[in-house]
N, C-alpha and C positions, 0 to 999 in steps of 0.2 A: 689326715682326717680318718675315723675309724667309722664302722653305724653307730656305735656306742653314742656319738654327737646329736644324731639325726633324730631324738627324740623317738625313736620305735621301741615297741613292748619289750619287755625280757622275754615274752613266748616265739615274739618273732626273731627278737635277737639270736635265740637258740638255734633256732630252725638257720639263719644265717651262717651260725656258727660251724652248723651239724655240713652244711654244705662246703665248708672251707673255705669260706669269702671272710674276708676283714675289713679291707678297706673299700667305700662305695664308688663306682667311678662318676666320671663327671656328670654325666645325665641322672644318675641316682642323688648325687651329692646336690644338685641345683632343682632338682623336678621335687623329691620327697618332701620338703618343709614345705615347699606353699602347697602342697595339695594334703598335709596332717594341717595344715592352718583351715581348710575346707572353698579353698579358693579353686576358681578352672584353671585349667592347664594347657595349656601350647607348647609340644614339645617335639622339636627337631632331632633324631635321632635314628642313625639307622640300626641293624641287625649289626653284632655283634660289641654294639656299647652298652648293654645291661641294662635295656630301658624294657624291659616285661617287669624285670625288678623293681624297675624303675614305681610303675605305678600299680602292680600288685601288691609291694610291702607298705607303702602307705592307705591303700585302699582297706587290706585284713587289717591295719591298723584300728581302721575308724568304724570298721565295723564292728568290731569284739569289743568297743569302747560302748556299743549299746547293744547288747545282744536280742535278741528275740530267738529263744529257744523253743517257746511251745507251738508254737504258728509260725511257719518261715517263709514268708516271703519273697521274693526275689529283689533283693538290697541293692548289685549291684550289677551289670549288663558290660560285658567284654566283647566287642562287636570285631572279627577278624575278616578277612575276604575267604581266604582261605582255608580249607579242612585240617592240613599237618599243621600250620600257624596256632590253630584254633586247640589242635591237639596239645602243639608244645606251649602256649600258654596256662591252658587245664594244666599239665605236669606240675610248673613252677605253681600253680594255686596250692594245688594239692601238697608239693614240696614246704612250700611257706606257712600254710596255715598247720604244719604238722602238729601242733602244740597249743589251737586255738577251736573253740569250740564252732566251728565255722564249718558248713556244706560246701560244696559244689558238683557242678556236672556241667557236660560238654556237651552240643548237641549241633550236626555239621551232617549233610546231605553226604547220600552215596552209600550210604549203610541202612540198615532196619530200622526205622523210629520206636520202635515197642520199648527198647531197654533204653532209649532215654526220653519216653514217655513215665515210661516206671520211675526214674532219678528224679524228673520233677513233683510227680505227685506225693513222692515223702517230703519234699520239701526243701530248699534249699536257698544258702542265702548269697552264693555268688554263681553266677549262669557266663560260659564262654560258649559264644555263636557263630555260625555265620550267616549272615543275610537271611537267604533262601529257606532255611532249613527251621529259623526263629520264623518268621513271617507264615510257613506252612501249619506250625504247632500251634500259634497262635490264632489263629485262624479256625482250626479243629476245636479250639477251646481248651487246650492241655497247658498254657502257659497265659501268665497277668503279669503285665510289666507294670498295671499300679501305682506298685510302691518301691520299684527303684530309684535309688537316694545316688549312686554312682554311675555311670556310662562314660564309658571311654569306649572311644575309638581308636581301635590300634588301625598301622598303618594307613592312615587315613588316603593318600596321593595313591598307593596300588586300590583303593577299593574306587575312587572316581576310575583311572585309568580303565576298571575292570565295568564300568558301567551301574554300580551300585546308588548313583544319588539317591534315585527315587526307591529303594528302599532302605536307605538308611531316613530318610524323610518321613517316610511311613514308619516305623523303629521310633522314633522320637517323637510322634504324635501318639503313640502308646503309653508315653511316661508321661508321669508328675511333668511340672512345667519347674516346680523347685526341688533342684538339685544338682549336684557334684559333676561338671564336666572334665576331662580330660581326653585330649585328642593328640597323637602321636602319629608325625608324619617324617618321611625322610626330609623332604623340602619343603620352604613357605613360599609355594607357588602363587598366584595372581586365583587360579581355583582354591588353592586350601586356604587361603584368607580369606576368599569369600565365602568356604562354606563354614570354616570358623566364627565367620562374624556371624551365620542363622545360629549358632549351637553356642558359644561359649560368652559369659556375662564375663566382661572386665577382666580377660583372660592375663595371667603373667607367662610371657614368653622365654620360653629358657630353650638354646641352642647346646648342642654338644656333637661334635666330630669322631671320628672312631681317635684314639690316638695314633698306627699308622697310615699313613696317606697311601692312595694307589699307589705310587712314584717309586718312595723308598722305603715300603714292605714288600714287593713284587720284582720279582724280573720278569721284564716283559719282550716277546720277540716273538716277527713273524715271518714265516715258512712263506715265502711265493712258489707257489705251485700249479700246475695244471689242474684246472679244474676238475677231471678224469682220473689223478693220480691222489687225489684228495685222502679216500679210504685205503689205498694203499702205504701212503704217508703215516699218515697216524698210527695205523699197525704196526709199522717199521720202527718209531717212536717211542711207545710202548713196550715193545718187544724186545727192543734192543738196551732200552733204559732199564729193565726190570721194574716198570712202575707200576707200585701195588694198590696205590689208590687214585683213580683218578676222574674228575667230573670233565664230560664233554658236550657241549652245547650243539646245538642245531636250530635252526629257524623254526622245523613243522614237524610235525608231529610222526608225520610217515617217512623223513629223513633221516628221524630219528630211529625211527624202528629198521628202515633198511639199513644203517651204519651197524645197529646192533648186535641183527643176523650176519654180517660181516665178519664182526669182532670173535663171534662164537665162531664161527668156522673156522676163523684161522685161532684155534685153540687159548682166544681171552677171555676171560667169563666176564659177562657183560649185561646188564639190563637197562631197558627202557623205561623214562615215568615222563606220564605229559596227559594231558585231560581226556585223553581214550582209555587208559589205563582204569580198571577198577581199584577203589580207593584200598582191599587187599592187596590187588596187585603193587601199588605204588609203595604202601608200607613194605611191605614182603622184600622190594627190591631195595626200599634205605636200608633197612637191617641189613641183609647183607652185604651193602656196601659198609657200613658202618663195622662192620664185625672181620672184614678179610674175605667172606667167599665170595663177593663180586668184585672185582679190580676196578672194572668201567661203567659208571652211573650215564648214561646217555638221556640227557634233560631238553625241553625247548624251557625259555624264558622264564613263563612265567610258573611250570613245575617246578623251578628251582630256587623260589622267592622262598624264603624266611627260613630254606633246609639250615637245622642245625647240623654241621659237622665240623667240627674242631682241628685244627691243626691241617687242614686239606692240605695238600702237598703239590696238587698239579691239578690247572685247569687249561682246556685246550677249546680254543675256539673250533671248532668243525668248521663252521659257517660265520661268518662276522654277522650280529645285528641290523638293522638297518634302522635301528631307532639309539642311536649314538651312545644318550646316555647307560644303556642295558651293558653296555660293555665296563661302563665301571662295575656296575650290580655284577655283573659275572665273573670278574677278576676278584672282587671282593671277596669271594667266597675262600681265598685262601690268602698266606700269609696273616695270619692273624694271631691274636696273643704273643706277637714278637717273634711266632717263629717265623722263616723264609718260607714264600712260594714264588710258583713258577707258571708264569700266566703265558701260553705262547696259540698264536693263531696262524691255520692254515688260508693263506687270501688269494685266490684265483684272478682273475683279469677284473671281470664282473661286479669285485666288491673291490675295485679299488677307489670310486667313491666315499662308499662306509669307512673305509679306511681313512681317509682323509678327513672325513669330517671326524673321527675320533680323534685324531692326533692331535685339530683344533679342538677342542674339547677338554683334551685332559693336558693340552700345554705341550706337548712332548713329540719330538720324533721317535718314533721307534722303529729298534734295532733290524735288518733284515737280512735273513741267511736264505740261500739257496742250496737245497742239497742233490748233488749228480744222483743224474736218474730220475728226476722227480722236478727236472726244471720245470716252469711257466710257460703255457704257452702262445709263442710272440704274436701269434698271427689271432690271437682270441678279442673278441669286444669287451671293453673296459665299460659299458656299459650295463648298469645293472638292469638282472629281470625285473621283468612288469612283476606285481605283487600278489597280480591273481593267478600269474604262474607257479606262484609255491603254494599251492592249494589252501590260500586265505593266510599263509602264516605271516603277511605284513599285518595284519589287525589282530591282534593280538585280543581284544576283546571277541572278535565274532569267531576267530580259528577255536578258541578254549573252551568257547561255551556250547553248553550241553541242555539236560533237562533240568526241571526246577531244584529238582532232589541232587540233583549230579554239582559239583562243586571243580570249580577249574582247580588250578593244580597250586601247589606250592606257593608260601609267601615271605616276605622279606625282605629287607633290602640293604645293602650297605654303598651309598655312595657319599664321596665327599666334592660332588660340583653340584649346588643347588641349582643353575641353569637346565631348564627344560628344554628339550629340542621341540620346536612345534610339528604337530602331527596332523599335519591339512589332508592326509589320507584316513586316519584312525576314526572315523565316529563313533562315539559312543554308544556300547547297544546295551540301553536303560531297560532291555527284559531278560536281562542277565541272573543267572540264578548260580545259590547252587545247592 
C-alpha cells in the first residue's frame, strides 16, 4: 500500500514525498480513511508507529478542502500534555501543510506568551496546545475555540496519568458541540473508554502496535549491584564501551541531577531534563544529545515521554520504575526502525520487587550478570523504599508538577502491553498545569 491509495491531496502528497515516506504504516493506513470520511476516531497507538501522521495528514486534508482565508479561525485544536510533544507535533503540521494554504502556531507554558499571543491574533487555522497554557490565553481573551471543527487528543492515557481531566473537560466546553473528534491513546484502559465515551460520537476503533516488540528488538540484561556501587557502575560501562549516545533513567529529579554531576566529573558530558529544568534548558540539552556533544541524557519518566530520537543505541535503567509498565515506555525508546538496541539495568536489593513484577509483565526472565567489583550487597533489604523517601518521585503526577505556566516534562509513549498496573498510591492531582 503506498499514500497514493489513502485518498490525500497531491499538496499533501508532496510534502510526504519531500519527507521520504512512501508507504503509510499501519496506524496511518487504518486511522486516515475514516477520519477523510469525517467520522471520530479511537486510536491505539504509541510513539514511534507514525500516528502524529497519522491524524495530522487527514485533518490538513479536510481543512484546505474548505478554506477560510480572510478571517481565520481556529478550525482545529491539538490538545498534547506536554510542551516538547506539543513542539514536535507543531514541526509535522508545519512539515505537512508545506504546500497548503493553511496557518498554525504552538502555544505551551514555560516560555513568554507575547510571541504566541502575536501568532494567534493574525490568525490561524490549526492551534497545537497544552492544557495550562490554552486555558490561560483563553481566559485573557487572546483565543475562541468557537469554531473548531477538529479536536483531537493526542496521547490521551499520559494526560489522565498527569491529572489533566478537568481541563480537558473545560477545553471541550469551549467548542462547538458538532464536530470531528479524534483521540489517540497508547492503551484502551477502563479510563480512556470512559472518557472516550464523554467525547467521541460512534467512534471506529482502530488498534496498531509498533512493528517490533520489547522482546525481540532489544537486548535486555540486568547488572546486580550494590546499591553504593550503582554510579560507579554505569561510569565503568559507558566508559569502557565507548558509548556515544546514551539515555539514562532515574526515578527523581535530584537523582537525576546528582548522577549527572557525576558523569561530568568523571570526564562524560552529560545533561539533566526532568520538570525543574527550564524549558531552554531542556531543549538546549536534546540538541545536544541529538547532535553528539552530549553523550548522556539523564531523564526521570515522564521528561522522557514522546523524546523524538531515532535510532537510540543504549538505554540504562539507573533506577528501575516502580510503576512496571514505565519500564516498557523506557526500553522503547531504542531499538527502533529495525535497528538493535541495548536496554540494560542497574538493580540493587531494594528494587528487587519492581524487578519481579516487570518480568511478570513483559513475560520474560531476564538475563543477569554480575560484574567483580561491583557485586551486590548480600546483607542489603530487598525491601523497597517508602515513596516519600525519594522526594515524591513515586507520584509521578505531584513530583512533576509545577506552576500553571510551567509544563511537566516530556511526552510519549511506546508500549506494546495494554495492561495497566493499578496505582493505589498515585492520586491524581486534577490542579495540574502547565
Amino acid at each position: 500500500m503506498s499514500f497514493n491509495t489513502l485518498g490525500l491531496s497531491q499538496a499533501l502528497l508532496k510534502a510526504i514525498s519531500k519527507k521520504g515516506y512512501t508507504t503509510p504504516t499501519p496506524i496511518q493506513y487504518k486511522a486516515i480513511p475514516p477520519i477523510l470520511e469525517g467520522k471520530d476516531v479511537l486510536a491505539s497507538a504509541q510513539t514511534g508507529t507514525g500516528k502524529t501522521a497519522g491524524f495530522t495528514l487527514p485533518m490538513l486534508h479536510l481543512l484546505s478542502e474548505n478554506p477560510k482565508e480572510k478571517y481565520r479561525p481556529i478550525r482545529a485544536l491539538i490538545l498534547t500534555p506536554t510542551r516538547e510533544l506539543a513542539a514536535q507535533v507543531y514541526a509535522n503540521v508545519k512539515e505537512y501543510s508545506e504546500f497548503l494554504n493553511l496557518r498554525s502556531a504552538v502555544i505551551f507554558g514555560g516560555v513568554n506568551q507575547k510571541p504566541q499571543a502575536a501568532s494567534l491574533r493574525q490568525g490561524i487555522d490549526v492551534l497545537v496546545a497544552t492544557p495550562g497554557r490554552l486555558l490561560d490565553l483563553q481566559n485573557q481573551g487572546l483565543l475562541s475555540l468557537k469554531r473548531v471543527e477538529i479536536f483531537v487528543l493526542d496521547e490521551a492515557d499520559r494526560m489522565l496519568d498527569m491529572g489533566f481531566l478537568r481541563d480537558i473537560e473545560r477545553v471541550i466546553k469551549m467548542m462547538p458541540e458538532k464536530r470531528q473528534n479524534l483521540m489517540f491513546s497508547a492503551t484502551f484502559s477502563k479510563d480512556i473508554k470512559k472518557l472516550a465515551h464523554g467525547i467521541l460520537n460512534h467512534p471506529v476503533q482502530v488498534e496498531a502496535t509498533p512493528e517490533n516488540t520489547t522482546v525481540d528488538a532489544i537486548s535486555q540484561k540486568v547488572y546486580r549491584v550494590a546499591k553504593g556501587l550503582k554510579t560507579n557502575l554505569i561510569i565503568k560501562l559507558i566508559s569502557d564501551g565507548n558509548w556515544k549516545q546514551v539515555l539514562v533513567f532515574n526515578r527523581t529529579k535530584h537523582g537525576a541531577n546528582k548522577l549527572c554531576k557525576k558523569m561530568v566529573s568523571a570526564g562524560i558530558t552529560a545533561a539533566a531534563i526532568h520538570g525543574n529544568k527550564s524549558q531552554g534548558a531542556r531543549t538546549k540539552a536534546l540538541s545536544g544529545f541529538k547532535n553528539g556533544s552530549v553523550r548522556v541524557l539523564v531523564a526521570t519518566d515522564i521528561a522522557a515521554r514522546g523524546l523524538d530520537i531515532p535510532l537510540l543505541p543504549h538505554v540504562i535503567n539507573f533506577e528501575l520504575p516502580n510503576i512496571s509498565e514505565d519500564y516498557v515506555h523506557r526500553i522503547g525508546r531504542t531499538g527502533r526502525a529495525g535497528a538493535s538496541g541495548e536496554a540494560l539495568s542497574l538493580v540493587s536489593a531494594d528494587e528487587t520487587t519492581y524487578l519481579r513484577d516487570i518480568e511478570k509483565l513483559i513475560e520474560m526472565k531476564l538475563p543477569v550478570e554480575i560484574i567483580e567489583g561491583f557485586e551486590p550487597d548480600p546483607n542489603a533489604s530487598t525491601q523497597p523504599e517508602k515513596r516519600q523517601q525519594r522526594g515524591g518521585g513515586g507520584n509521578r503526577s505531584r513530583n512533576n508538577s509545577n506552576s500553571r505556566n510551567s509544563n511537566s516534562n516530556s511526552g510519549g509513549q511506546k508500549s506494546n502491553n495494554s495492561r495497566r498496573p493499578k496505582r493505589s498510591n498515585d492520586k491524581r492531582n486534577h490542579d495540574r498545569r502547565n
